[in-house]
C-alpha positions in Angstrom: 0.0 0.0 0.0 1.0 3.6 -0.5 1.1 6.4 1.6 -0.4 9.4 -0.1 0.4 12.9 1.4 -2.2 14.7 2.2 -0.9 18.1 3.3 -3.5 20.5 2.9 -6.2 18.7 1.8 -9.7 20.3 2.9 -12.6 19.0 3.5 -14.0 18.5 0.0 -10.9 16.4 -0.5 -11.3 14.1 1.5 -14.9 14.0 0.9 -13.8 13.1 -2.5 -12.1 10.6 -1.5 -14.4 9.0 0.3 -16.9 9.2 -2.5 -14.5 7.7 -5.4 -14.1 4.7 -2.8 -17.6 4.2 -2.5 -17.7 4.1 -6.5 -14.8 1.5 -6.5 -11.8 3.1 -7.2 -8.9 1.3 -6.0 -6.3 4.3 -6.1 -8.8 7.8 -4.7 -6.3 9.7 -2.5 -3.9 9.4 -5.9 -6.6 10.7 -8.2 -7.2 13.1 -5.6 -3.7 14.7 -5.1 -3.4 14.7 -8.8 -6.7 17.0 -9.4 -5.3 19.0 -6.7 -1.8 19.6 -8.6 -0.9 22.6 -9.7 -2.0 23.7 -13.5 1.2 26.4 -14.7 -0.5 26.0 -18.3 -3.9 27.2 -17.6 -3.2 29.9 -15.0 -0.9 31.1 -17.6 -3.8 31.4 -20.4 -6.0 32.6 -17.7 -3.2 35.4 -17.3 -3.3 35.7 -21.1 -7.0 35.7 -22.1 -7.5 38.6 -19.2 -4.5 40.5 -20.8 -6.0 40.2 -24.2 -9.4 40.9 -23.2 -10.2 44.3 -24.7 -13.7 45.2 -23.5 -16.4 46.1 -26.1 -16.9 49.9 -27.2 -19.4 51.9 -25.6 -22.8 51.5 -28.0 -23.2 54.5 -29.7 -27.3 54.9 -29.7 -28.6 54.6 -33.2 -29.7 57.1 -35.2 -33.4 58.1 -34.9 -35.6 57.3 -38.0 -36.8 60.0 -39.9 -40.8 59.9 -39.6 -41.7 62.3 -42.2 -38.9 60.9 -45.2 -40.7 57.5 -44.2 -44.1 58.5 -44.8 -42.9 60.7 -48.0 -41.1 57.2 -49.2 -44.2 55.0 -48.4 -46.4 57.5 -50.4 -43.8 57.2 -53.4 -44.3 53.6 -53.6 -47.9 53.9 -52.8 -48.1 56.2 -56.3 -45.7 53.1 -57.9 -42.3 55.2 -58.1 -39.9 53.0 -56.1 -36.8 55.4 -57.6 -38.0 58.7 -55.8 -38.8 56.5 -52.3 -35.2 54.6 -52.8 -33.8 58.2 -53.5 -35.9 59.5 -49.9 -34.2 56.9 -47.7 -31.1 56.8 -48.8 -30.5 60.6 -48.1 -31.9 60.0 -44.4 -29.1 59.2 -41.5 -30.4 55.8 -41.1 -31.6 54.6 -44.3 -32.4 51.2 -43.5 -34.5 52.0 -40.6 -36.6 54.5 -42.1 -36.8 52.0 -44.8 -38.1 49.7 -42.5 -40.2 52.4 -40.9 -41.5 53.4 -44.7 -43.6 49.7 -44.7 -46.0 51.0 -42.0 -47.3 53.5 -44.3 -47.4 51.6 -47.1 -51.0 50.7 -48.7 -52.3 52.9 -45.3 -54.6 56.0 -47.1 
């Protein structure tokens, strides 16, 4: 038999233990002290990945949609001129929201 050092084993260890013998494993203090080795590799890419980490940039709030360009485009393709309502949104600041915006109007009299 072996004698495993347990030097500063807690009480989860050696709860651990305990439980790994109850499953049947012949060598538990060994599995034990080897979960409880230390891990250079992964502290090191812990150390890394929180080195690296850049956090995200502040959201810059989207632009608002332009009511009235989306009712004026919406009326354009009401009348069946998609050019002059495709020319409306595109000048807006947020073309493809007041595009979206444009649909709510569209067939409304």
């Amino acid at each position: 038999m072996r004698t495993i050092r347990r030097d500063g084993w807690t009480a989860a260890d050696y709860d651990s233990e305990q439980i790994l013998h109850q499953l049947g494993h012949r060598d538990a203090a060994a599995r034990v002290t080897r979960a409880r080795h230390a891990r250079p590799l992964r502290r090191a890419w812990r150390t890394l990945r929180a080195r690296l980490h850049r956090p995200a940039p502040a959201e810059t709030p989207a632009p608002s949609i332009d009511w009235a360009a989306a009712r004026a485009a919406a009326d354009a393709v009401n009348r069946g001129d998609t050019a002059t309502a495709d020319r409306i949104v595109q000048a807006t600041a947020d073309p493809r929201g007041t595009a979206f915006a444009a649909f709510r109007f569209i067939g409304v009299k």
